[in-house]
Structures are given as C-alpha cells and as structure tokens.
Steps between C-alpha positions, in 0.01 A plus 500: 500500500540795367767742652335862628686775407510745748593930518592687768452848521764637774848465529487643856498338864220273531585322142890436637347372850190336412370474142818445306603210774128306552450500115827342465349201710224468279570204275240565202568885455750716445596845435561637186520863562555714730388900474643807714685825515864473591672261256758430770246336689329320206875370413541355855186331556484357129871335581410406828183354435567356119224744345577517114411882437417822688323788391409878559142473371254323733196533216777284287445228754112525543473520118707209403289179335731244661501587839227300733498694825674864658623584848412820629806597710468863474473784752117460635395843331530318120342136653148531378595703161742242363243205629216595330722486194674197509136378588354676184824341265348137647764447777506346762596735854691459780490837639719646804359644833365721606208465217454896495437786730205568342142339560366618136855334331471183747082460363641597128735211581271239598246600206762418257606187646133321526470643097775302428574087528867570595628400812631783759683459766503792806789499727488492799488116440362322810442150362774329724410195663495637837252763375306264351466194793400836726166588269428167521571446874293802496195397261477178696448670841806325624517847751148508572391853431761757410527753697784687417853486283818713461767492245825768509713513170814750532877579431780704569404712251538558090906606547534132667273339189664747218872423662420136393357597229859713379694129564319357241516734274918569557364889580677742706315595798221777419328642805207674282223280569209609349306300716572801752393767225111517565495662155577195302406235752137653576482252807736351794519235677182404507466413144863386507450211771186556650363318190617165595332543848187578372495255216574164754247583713235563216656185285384294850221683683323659145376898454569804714168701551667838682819577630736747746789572471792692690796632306830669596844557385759398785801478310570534125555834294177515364143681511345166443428254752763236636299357729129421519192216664186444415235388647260309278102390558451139272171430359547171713461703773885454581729808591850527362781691567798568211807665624750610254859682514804607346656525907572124557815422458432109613226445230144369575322299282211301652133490574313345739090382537328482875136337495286372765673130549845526329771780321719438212833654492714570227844553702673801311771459252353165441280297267373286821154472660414395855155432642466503893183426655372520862612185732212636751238743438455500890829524589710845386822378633484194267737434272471574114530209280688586201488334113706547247291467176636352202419678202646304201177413376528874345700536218814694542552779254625848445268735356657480133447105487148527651401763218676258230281171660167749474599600136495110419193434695292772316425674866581817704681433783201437810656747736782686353256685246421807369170543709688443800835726422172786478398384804836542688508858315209626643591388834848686466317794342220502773739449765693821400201699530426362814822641639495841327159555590462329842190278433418185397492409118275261373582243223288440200632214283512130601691223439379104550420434889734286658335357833 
C-alpha cells in the first residue's frame, strides 16, 4: 500500500495540538511538508514532529506532483481560498473549522468539492463511537419520539488554549490574542466552540430548520461575543439548545437526547453514553433505570485516520462532510443574526435526516 503523502498548511496552534499529533498516529501517511510564516515555528514543529522540510509558500505545497492530500490549518478567513485550490491541484482536503464565515464561500466550497472525486474532510469531526451508537439509538426509536436535546461545548477561554499552545511551541508568553481582535477574528465564541455544540446535535438528530439565539460578552476584552445559546427547531420536529463559552473555567463537553420513552447522555468530558428509561410511566417517584451502552462496535478514530480510511475507501466521510460543515455555518451565521436582530432566523440548507 502505497504511502499518502500529506501537506500541511499552518505552523500555528491547531497543527501543534491537533493535526501535527493525530497524523502522527496515522500508520499509512505521513507528512512531508509543512507551510507557514514564522520559521521559528516551522523549525519546532518539523523537529518535534519528524517533518522533513518547511516552507514559506503554501501554493508550493498545493502545487507539488507528489503530494496526495493538504491540511488546511490556517486562520478561518483563508479556509475556503486555499481549499478550492488544493481541490483544483487534485488533492485531497482536510480542512480546519470553522468552514468560513461566509454563506456564498461555504456554497463555493461545497460546489467544488462534489466537482471533484477527492475526499474532504470538515472538522468539526463527530464520527466517535459515542456519536455514532446515539444516531443509531436514535434512528431505531430506541427513545420513542424525540422531543428535545441539548449539548454545551466551552472553555476558559483562548489565553487558557493559546497558553498551551506557547508550551509546545517553547514560546514566551504573548497576551495578544487575536482571537480577542474582532478585526482579524470576524467572529467569537460562537464560531470558536459553539461549533462543536451545534455539529453533535446535527451529526445525531439531522438539519436545523430556524434558530435563536442570545449573545453577550460577560468577561473577555473583546467586542465579540464570549458567551452565547441557541435555541434550534429540527426538521424532526425536535428542539435543541447549544450553549457555548469562553467563561468556564471547569470545561463542558457533552450533549444529551430526551424522547418520549428514554434519554441518552453523553456525561461531559467524556466519550461515554448512558440510556435511562422509565421504571413506571404511572409512577413519577420511580426510579430511573440506567445503561451504560457499549459502543465498540464503532470504530475508534481521530479525525486524521478517519479521512485517511475514506481516502482508501474512495468515499467522503458520511457525516463529517463538506455539506454538513455548510450546514453548521449557516446555523452559526443565522444564529448571529438572530441575536443582532432579535428574531428568529430560518435555515435553508440540509444535511441527511437522522431520526
């Protein structure tokens, strides 16, 4: 089997935390180059990581015969641009989130991708097994009708993420985030976590047809949001709520799915899932009776060896897609309008139904 080769185009956070680590678990792939501006950085990462060459010039990557596929691991603005290319030089994509904040890039995005037989790969990747065994749980009617779900993604904030960020990289402590600049970041915390909310409820429960949403900034030295919910109408019939944040210092990262005769429960800061049904449907008092679901039938990967497994199978990945990552942009896009404007937003694309 042949070995892909593999560029990355970012030397910044997200390829020391995430890209640079999963595709080092990846046993068929490897990267070959990796493309960005500060050659301090490039030097680190390429030692720490064993990548054989660095470069300034990103259209050197996305032009070069020999390499098979390019991560997109720069700031969100420059997402779609350097896609479209790297799909137009043959490529296969594994692109970064947020997919754009823009509804006309996010559709330009998606039109390249289904003109194209390369395999792309939208982050945020939801295909973990606990995902996956609750669409199921959910497609089967194991809950009886869903009702309702509610999923809350947040941090302390980008100076907690960036100061782990700086130990990777040996930097000295820079308190400049431009995540707090609403000039270069265009969008808060929303986009920032609020993504991964959105995106496990839609990966189990299927489209968003409108949405509210409240935003505020409680805390951080921005004019952008740090903290924000949404409330979201499924064409199920479900309604969800997403809460995001850069004000929780204790981390929350879980989801849970209420229908008429059961609720799954991701605990947060866990991959687990627990069903509990009714013991009575007479009796309120009654206890709940609780299962812990196995979900090894699933298999177990990070995003980069799930986009590897597609590029050998000839498929895009069935949730983690570029249809969907539009999907989860409109929301966020809708759902920002909602707040500034006070009304409710409605949401035009679709993704497969789930349930």
């Amino acid at each position: 089997m042949k070995t892909l080769r593999i560029g990355v185009l970012g030397a910044g956070g997200i390829a020391a935390k995430l890209h640079l680590p999963e595709m080092a678990t990846v046993p068929d792939a490897e990267v070959v180059v990796l493309a960005g501006r500060k050659a301090s950085r490039l030097e680190t990462l390429c030692r720490k990581f064993n990548v054989p060459r660095w470069t300034h010039a990103y259209d050197e990557v996305i032009s070069d015969p020999d390499i098979d596929g390019v991560i997109i691991a720069l700031p969100h603005p420059l997402h779609v641009r350097y896609g479209i290319a790297a799909l137009e030089a043959g490529k296969h994509v594994h692109i970064q989130k947020p997919l754009s904040t823009s509804l006309d890039e996010a559709a330009a995005f998606v039109r390249a991708v289904e003109n194209t037989n390369r395999t792309v790969l939208a982050l945020p990747f939801v295909a973990r097994p606990h995902v996956l065994e609750a669409r199921a749980r959910v497609e089967r009617g194991d809950l009886g009708r869903v009702a309702s779900a509610h999923a809350r993604f947040s941090h302390g904030g980008p100076e907690v993420y960036y100061a782990t960020i700086q130990n990777i990289l040996g930097e000295t402590p820079d308190d400049a985030l431009w995540f707090f600049d609403a000039a270069q970041a265009d969008v808060g915390a929303l986009f920032d976590m609020g993504v991964y909310s959105i995106a496990h409820l839609c990966a189990v429960l299927g489209s968003v047809v409108d949405v509210a949403c409240c935003c505020t900034t409680v805390a951080k030295p921005t004019t952008l949001e740090d903290t924000a919910a949404i409330l979201m109408r499924f064409a199920n019939g479900a309604i969800g709520t997403a809460e995001t944040g850069w004000c929780d210092g204790a981390r929350t990262y879980g989801f849970s799915i209420h229908g008429t005769t059961g609720k799954l429960v991701n605990p947060p800061l866990t991959g687990d899932l627990e069903l509990y049904r009714p013991s009575s449907l007479v009796d309120e008092d009654a206890p709940l009776l609780k299962e812990t679901i196995a979900t090894r039938d699933w298999p177990d990967e990070n995003s980069h060896q799930h986009w590897v497994r597609c590029i050998r199978d000839g498929v895009q990945p069935p949730i983690a897609n570029a249809r969907f990552a539009r999907h989860v942009t409109e929301i966020m896009l809708r759902s920002l309008a909602s707040a500034r404007e006070g009304r409710t937003a409605a949401v035009e694309s679709r993704i497969e139904a789930a349930g």
